[in-house]
Structures are given as structure tokens and as C-alpha cells.
C-alpha positions in Angstrom: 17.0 -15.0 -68.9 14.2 -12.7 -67.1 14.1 -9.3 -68.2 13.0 -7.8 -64.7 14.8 -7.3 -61.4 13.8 -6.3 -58.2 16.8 -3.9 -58.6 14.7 -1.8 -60.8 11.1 -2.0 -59.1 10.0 1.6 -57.7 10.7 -0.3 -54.4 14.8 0.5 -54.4 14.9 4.1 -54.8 12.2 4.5 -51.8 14.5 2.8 -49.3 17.6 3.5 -50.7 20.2 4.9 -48.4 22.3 7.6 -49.1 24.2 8.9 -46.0 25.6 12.1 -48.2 22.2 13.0 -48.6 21.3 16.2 -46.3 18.3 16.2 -44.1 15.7 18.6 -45.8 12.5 20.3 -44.6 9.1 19.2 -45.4 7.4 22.6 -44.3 8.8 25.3 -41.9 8.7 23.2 -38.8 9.3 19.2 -40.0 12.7 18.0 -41.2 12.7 14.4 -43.2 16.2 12.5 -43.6 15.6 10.0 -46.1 17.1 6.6 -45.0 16.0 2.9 -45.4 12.6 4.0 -43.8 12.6 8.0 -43.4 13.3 9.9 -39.9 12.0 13.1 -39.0 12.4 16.1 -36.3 10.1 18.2 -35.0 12.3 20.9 -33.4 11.1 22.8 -30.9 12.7 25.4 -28.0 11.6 23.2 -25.1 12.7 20.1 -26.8 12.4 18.5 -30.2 10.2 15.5 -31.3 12.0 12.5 -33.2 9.7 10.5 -35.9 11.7 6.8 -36.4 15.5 7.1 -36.4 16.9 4.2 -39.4 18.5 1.6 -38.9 21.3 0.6 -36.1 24.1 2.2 -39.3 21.9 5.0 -40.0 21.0 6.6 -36.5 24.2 8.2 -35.9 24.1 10.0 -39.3 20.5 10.9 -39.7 21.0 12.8 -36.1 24.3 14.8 -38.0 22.7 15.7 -40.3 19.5 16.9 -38.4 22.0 19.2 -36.6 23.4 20.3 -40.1 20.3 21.4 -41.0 18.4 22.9 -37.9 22.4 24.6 -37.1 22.2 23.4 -33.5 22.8 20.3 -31.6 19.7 18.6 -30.9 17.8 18.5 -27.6 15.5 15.2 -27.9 12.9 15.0 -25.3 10.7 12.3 -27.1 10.9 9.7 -29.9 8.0 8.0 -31.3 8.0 4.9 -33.1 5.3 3.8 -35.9 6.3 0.3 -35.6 9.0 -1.9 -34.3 10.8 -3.2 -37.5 14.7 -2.2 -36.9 14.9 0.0 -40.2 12.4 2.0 -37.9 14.2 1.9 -34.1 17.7 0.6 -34.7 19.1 3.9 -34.7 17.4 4.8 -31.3 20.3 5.4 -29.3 22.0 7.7 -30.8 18.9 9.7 -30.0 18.7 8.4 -26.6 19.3 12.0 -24.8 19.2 12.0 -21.3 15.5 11.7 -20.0 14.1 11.3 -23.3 10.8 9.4 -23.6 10.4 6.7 -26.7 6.0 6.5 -27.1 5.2 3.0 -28.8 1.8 1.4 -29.0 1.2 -1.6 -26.2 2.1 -4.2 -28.5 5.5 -2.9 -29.5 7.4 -4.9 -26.8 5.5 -8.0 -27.8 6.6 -7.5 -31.3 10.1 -6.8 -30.9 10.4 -10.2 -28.7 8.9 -12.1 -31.3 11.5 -11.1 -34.2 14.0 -11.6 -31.9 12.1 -15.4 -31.3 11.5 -16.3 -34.9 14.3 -15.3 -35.9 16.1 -18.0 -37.7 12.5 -19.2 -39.3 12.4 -15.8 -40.7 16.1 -14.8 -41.5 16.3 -17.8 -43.5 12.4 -16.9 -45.4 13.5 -13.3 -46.1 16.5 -14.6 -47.9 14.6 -17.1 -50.1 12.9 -14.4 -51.1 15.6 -11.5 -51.3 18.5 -13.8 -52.7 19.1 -11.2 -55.5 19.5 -8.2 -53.2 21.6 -10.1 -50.4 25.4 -9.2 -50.5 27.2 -13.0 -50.0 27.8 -13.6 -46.8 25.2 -11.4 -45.1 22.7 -13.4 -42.8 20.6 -10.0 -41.7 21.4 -10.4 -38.5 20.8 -6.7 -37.8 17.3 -7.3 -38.3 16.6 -10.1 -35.6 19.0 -8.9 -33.3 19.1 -4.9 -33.2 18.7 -3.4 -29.8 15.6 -2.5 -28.7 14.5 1.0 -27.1 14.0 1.3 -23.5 12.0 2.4 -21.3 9.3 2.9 -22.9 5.7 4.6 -22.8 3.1 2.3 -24.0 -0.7 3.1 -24.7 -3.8 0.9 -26.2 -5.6 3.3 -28.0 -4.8 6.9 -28.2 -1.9 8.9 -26.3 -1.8 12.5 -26.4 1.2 14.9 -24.8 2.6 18.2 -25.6 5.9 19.2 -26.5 7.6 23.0 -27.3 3.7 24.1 -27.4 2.7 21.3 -30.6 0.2 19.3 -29.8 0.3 15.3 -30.5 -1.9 12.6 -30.3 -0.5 8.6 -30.8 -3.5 6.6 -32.2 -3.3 2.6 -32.7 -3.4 1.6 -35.8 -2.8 -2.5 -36.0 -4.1 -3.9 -39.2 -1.3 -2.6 -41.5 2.4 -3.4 -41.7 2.3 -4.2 -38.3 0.3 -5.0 -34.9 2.1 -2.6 -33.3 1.6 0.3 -35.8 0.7 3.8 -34.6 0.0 6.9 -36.5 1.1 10.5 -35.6 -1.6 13.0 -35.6 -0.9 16.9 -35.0 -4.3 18.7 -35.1 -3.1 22.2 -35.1 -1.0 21.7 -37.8 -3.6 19.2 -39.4 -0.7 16.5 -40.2 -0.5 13.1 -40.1 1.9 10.6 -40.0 1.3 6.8 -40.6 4.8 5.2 -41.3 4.4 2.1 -43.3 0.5 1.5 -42.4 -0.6 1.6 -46.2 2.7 -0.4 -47.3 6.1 0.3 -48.4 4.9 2.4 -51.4 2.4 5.2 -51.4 -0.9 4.3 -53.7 0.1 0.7 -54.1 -2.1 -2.3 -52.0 -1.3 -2.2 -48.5 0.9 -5.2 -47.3 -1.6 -7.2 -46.2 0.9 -10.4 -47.1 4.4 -10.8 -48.3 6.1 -13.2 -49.2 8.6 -13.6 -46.5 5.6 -14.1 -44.2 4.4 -12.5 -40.8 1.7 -12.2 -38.6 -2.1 -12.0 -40.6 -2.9 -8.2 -41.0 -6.6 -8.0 -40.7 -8.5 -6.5 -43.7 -11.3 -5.7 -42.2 -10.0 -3.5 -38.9 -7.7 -1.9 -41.6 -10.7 -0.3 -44.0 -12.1 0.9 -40.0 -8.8 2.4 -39.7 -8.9 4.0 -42.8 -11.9 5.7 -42.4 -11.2 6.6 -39.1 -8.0 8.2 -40.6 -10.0 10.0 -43.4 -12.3 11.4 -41.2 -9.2 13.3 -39.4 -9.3 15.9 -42.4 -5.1 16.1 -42.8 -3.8 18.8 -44.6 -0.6 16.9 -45.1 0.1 12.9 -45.0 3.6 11.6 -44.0 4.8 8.3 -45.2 7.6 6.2 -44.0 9.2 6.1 -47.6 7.9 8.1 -50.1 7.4 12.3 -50.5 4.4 13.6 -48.3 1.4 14.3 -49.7 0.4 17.8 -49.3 -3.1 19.2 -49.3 -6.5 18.4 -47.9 -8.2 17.5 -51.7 -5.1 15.3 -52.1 -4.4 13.6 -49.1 -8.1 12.2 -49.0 -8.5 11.4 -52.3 -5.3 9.3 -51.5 -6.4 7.7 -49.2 -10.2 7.3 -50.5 -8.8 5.5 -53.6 -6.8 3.0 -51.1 -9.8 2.5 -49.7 -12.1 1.8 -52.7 -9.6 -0.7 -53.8 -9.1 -2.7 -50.9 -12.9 -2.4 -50.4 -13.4 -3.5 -53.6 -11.2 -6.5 -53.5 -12.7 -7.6 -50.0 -16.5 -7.3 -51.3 -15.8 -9.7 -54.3 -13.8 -12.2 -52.2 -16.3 -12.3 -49.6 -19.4 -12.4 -52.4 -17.5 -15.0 -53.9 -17.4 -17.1 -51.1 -21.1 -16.6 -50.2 -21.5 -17.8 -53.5 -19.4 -21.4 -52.9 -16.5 -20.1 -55.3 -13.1 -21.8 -54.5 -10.1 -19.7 -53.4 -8.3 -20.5 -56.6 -11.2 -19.5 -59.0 -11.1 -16.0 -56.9 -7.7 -15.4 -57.0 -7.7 -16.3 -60.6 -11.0 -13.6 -61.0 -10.6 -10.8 -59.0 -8.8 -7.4 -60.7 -9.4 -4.5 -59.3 -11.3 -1.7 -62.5 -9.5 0.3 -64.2 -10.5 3.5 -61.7 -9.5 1.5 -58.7 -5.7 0.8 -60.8 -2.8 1.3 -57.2 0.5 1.4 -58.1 3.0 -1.3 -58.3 3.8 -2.5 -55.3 5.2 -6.0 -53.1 2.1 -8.4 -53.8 -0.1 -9.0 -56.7 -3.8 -8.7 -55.9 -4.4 -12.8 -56.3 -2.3 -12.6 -52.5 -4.7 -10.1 -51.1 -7.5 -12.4 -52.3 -6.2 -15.1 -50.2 -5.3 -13.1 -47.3 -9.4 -11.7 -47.1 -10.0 -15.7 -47.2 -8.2 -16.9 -45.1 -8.9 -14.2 -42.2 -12.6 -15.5 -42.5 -12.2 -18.8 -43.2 -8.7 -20.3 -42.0 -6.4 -22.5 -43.5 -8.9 -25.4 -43.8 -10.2 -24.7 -47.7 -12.6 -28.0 -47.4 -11.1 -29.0 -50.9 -8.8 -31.7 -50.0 -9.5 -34.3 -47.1 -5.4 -34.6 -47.1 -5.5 -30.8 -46.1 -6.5 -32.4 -42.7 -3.6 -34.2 -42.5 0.6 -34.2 -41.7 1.8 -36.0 -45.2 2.1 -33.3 -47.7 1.1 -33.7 -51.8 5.0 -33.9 -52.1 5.3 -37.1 -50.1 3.8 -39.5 -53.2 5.1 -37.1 -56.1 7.9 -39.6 -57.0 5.4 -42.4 -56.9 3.2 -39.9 -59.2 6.3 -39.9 -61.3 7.1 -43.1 -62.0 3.6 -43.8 -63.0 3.6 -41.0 -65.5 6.7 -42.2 -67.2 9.4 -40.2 -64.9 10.7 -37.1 -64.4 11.6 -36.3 -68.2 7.9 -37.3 -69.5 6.7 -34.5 -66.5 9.6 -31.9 -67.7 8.7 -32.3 -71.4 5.0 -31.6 -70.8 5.9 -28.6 -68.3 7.6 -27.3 -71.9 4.3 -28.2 -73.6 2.7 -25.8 -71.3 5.2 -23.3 -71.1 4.9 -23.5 -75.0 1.3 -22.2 -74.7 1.5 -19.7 -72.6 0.9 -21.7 -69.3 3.6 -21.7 -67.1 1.5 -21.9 -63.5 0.6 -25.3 -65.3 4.1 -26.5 -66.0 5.0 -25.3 -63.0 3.1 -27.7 -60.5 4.4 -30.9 -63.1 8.4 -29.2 -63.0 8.1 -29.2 -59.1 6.4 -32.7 -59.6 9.2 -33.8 -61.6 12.4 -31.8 -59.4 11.2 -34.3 -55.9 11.4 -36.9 -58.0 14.8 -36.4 -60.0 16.5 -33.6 -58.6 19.7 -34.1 -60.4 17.9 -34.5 -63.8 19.5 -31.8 -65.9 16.6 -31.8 -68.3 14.6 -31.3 -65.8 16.4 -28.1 -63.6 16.6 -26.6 -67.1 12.7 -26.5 -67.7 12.5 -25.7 -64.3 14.7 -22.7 -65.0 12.7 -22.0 -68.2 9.2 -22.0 -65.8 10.7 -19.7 -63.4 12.0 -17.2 -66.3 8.8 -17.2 -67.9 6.6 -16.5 -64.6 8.8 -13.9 -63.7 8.4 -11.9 -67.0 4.7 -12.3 -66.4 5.2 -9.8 -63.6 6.5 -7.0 -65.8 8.8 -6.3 -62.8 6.0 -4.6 -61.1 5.5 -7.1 -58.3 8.1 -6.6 -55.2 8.0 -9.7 -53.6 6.9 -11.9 -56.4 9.9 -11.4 -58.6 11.8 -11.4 -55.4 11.1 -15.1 -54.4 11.5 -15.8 -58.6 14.8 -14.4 -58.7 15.8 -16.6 -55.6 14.0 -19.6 -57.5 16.7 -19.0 -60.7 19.7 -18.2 -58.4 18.9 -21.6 -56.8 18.3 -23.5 -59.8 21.1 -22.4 -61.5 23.2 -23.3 -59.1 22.2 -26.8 -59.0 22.8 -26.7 -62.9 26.3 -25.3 -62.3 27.4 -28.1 -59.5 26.0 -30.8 -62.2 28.6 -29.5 -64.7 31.5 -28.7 -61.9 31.4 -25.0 -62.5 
């Protein structure tokens, strides 16, 4: 049995949701309620400014207990969203006021038809990969099918308005979580706010893949974005999970570190493929030093590696012919099989490997082996054992990872308990 859960990765506590929890001030003029991804106010006399809102559940407390804090009913002339995800805008109408204005970047409305489009391809991806944190019974419907804001105010680059005498300015920030992202920038008060742009957790690699899947995040635009973002000077950076970060020194050395790393990671990829490495040997190669070290976070490096690749390159790696082609590897396995000596001489030489240490080995002969004899208990069981062991070799630090592992075990063991009739 694995020793690590996604229960326990930094990840939980971050989007945790407590509806107890008070609202609390950042400074003497921002409020944060902590909720799946945080909300925050901006009250002014002339009308108060709304940062995100929680999910569809979450809206109608996180505005309570704004009022609990600030001792006053709100007056919300504008919300602004940093990206369309529900945990984000679902709780947008209990902030609806009359006449309020919602600011989302141009591609927002594009975005939120899509989820609502790919929604059963993704529902049922998310759960493969989430199968541990999933109560039974819940399809996460709420994410595919939450009501969207309207009307809206959309802008391509940069928006800037005024409200209670603050100064704002809406910039377009695409390459990170989403293609819809935008970042808040105040320059009086020097503060910025970015949402989920440099990924769920502060100082870990941006989510430039997970494992659920989504639409390619660009590498490239994102280090421009970066820059451009450093160069603003903030005094104080505001995340859409974590604490801000508070001072000029520390906000861009933040932020200079993310971009060293990721700069680091692209340079190798991209000198490794001007050098006619394969995208296995790099993501096999390629660690970021010791001074570059992010924290944990939802992918391991290796995906990043693939994700530089592939926005240069495509999906066509020129290794295979048959990567041309409809008929996946899968389609002869049982064929491979049988010529081997069948599913148990496969499942005892995935233990062989296991044995010394190589379970990415034993697991392409397990998954070899489960096409061809799915109901082979032998087999589930090393197939069990490979899962177990990869997912200790992520030390619980790896979100998504250990996510889709966990998944992997739940299923298997399942199959293993309908053999025996439990």
C-alpha cells in the first residue's frame, strides 16, 4: 500500500473551504475570503470592487462575510474575473447588484462555452484523475454546468477604469492557467493580482499541463508575460490560493526565480532538440539545479519537458511510422502476448523489474499483459504492485501524478475485489 495521498499534498489546505472562516484584511483597503480559489473586495464609498467570488456554494457566504467584516452591506459596482473556471465565477450572482459591471478578458466567453462543450470528455478525465478526492456519487457537474456571468465587458489587451478614486488596469495574460486569464494591476497602490497564472501553488512550476488535460498553455508567451509582469515593480502580489506576497525585494525575486526555472527548463528542451535528442531522453534528463528547486506542485518537470516539445514540434515525434496512423500499440498487445508466453510470463518479468528498482519498465509489460488477460489475478496484482511503487516514487509531492496513481489503485483494486466477489 502507497504511503502518499493527494489528501496530504500542500495542494488541500490551499483550496480548502471553510465557510466559518471570517473574511480578513490583506492591508487597510483589500479584504481576502479564503474559499476553493480566494475572493476579494476592494471597498470603496462610490462602490466597491469584487476580485473572483467561489464557487456557485460559496458566493452567497463569501459576500456575508465581506459584510461581517467591512460592517456594512456591500455596494458592488464591478466584478472582475482572472479566469473562467467555476471555483472562480460560480458565485457571481450573489454579487450581481443592480448595474454592476463583470470585466473578463475577450476570450472568457469562448472559454466558458467550451467547458460547457467538453464537458462529458472532461468530467469523466478529471475523475480518473481525482478518484481519491471524489465523494461517491458526485459527477462534478457544478463544474461543466455553473451559470455563467452576464453581460459582460470584454477587452484584448489592456482595460483600465476607475472606481471610488483607485485606479485599475485589466491586462491579458493567456499563457498560464488559462486563455482567458487576466491580471489585476493597481499602480497607485503598486499591487498586483494574477489569480491562478503561475499555478495553483505559489513557487511551484506553472500548470503548463495536468493531467486531466486542457487547452496547450504556451511556454513561450508565458516567460513574455512574466517579464512584462516583473517589470510592473509590485509592492505586493495576490494569488488566487495562497498568502500574498508582500514587498517589492520579494515579490520579484518570486517571480524572477519562476522565471529562471521555467527558462531554464525551456532552454534545455529546446537545445536538446537542436541537438536530435528524443522527447523521452529529455524528459528522462532535464532537472532543474538545485538554485532553481520550485516547490511541490501538480506536475513533475518530465510533463513540462513534453509540453515545451510539443508546442514546437506537435504530436508527430518522427519515432514511430505507426504514430501516423489510427491502430494504436494496444491493438496487437495480446498477439505480443501470446508470443511471449502470455500474460503471467509478462506479469512475472514486470516483478523482475519492479524487483530492481524499475517500475516505469514493468509498467509498459503490466499494461501489456492487463489487454491481454484482464481477469488474470496474477496479473491485476503486479499491476497493483507497479502502481504502488510509482506512486511512492513521487514522495507525495506531485499533485496530479499521485492523483491519476491513486485512481489507477482504486480501479485495480476493484477489479481484484469483483474476481473474489467482495
Amino acid at each position: 500500500m502507497t504511503r502518499f495521498r493527494t489528501l496530504d499534498h500542500p495542494m488541500m489546505p490551499a483550496i480548502a473551504w471553510n465557510p466559518a472562516r471570517p473574511a480578513e484584511w490583506i492591508n487597510d483597503h483589500i479584504a481576502m475570503n479564503r474559499a476553493t480559489s480566494n475572493a476579494y473586495l476592494i471597498p470603496g464609498d462610490a462602490g466597491d470592487v469584487v476580485i473572483n467570488t467561489g464557487t456557485a456554494v460559496q458566493g452567497e457566504q463569501i459576500r456575508k462575510n465581506f459584510e461581517a467584516l467591512i460592517g456594512r452591506p456591500l455596494k458592488v459596482t464591478t466584478i472582475i474575473f482572472t479566469q473562467s473556471h467555476p471555483d472562480h465565477t460560480g458565485g457571481w450572482q450573489y454579487f450581481a447588484d443592480e448595474g454592476v459591471e463583470t470585466i473578463v478578458q475577450c476570450k472568457f466567453r469562448r472559454i466558458c462555452e467550451e467547458r460547457k462543450q467538453m464537458g462529458p470528455f472532461f468530467g469523466r478525465r478529471n475523475a480518473k484523475v481525482l478518484a481519491a478526492l471524489i465523494p461517491p456519487g458526485d459527477t462534478g457537474a457544478y463544474w461543466f454546468e455553473a451559470r455563467d456571468p452576464e453581460p459582460l465587458t470584454e477587452f484584448a489587451n489592456a482595460h483600465d477604469f476607475t472606481v471610488s478614486g483607485r485606479q485599475y488596469q485589466a491586462l491579458s495574460i493567456p499563457s498560464g492557467e488559462t486563455l482567458d486569464a487576466l491580471a489585476v494591476w493597481m499602480p497607485q497602490e503598486r499591487t498586483l493580482f494574477f489569480g491562478n497564472w503561475a499555478g495553483a501553488i505559489m513557487g511551484a512550476f506553472p500548470n503548463f499541463y495536468t493531467a486531466r488535460g486542457d487547452r496547450d498553455r504556451s511556454v513561450v508567451f508565458w516567460l513574455e508575460e512574466c517579464r512584462m509582469m516583473i517589470d510592473l515593480g509590485a509592492e505586493l502580489l495576490v494569488t488566487g490560493h495562497d498568502d500574498p506576497i508582500r514587498g517589492a525585494d520579494a515579490v520579484r525575486a518570486h517571480l524572477c526565480k519562476l522565471r529562471d526555472a521555467v527558462q531554464y527548463m525551456h532552454d534545455k528542451t529546446v537545445a536538446g532538440m537542436n541537438e536530435g535528442r528524443t522527447l523521452p531522453e529529455l524528459m528522462a534528463s532535464i532537472a532543474l539545479p538545485p538554485e532553481l528547486a520550485l516547490n511541490d506542485g501538480r506536475g513533475p518537470v518530465r510533463w513540462y519537458v513534453r509540453a515545451t516539445w510539443e508546442e514546437y514540434a506537435g504530436w508527430f515525434r518522427q519515432e514511430r511510422t505507426s504514430e501516423l496512423y489510427a491502430t494504436p500499440p494496444s491493438a496487437v498487445w495480446p498477439e505480443v502476448v501470446a508470443l511471449a508466453g502470455g500474460a503471467g510470463a509478462l506479469a512475472e518479468r514486470a516483478r523482475a523489474h519492479l524487483a530492481q528498482g524499475d517500475p516505469e519498465k514493468a509498467l509498459h509489460l503490466v499494461e501489456m499483459a492487463v489487454v491481454a488477460a484482464p481477469d488474470d489475478r496474477d496479473v491485476r496484482e503486479t499491476e497493483l504492485a507497479v502502481y504502488e511503487a510509482l506512486a511512492d516514487l513521487t514522495e507525495g509531492r506531485v499533485f496530479d501524478e499521485l492523483g491519476w496513481l491513486e485512481s489507477s489503485i482504486i480501479a485495480t483494486r476493484r477489479a481484484l475485489d469483483a474476481d473474489t466477489g467482495a
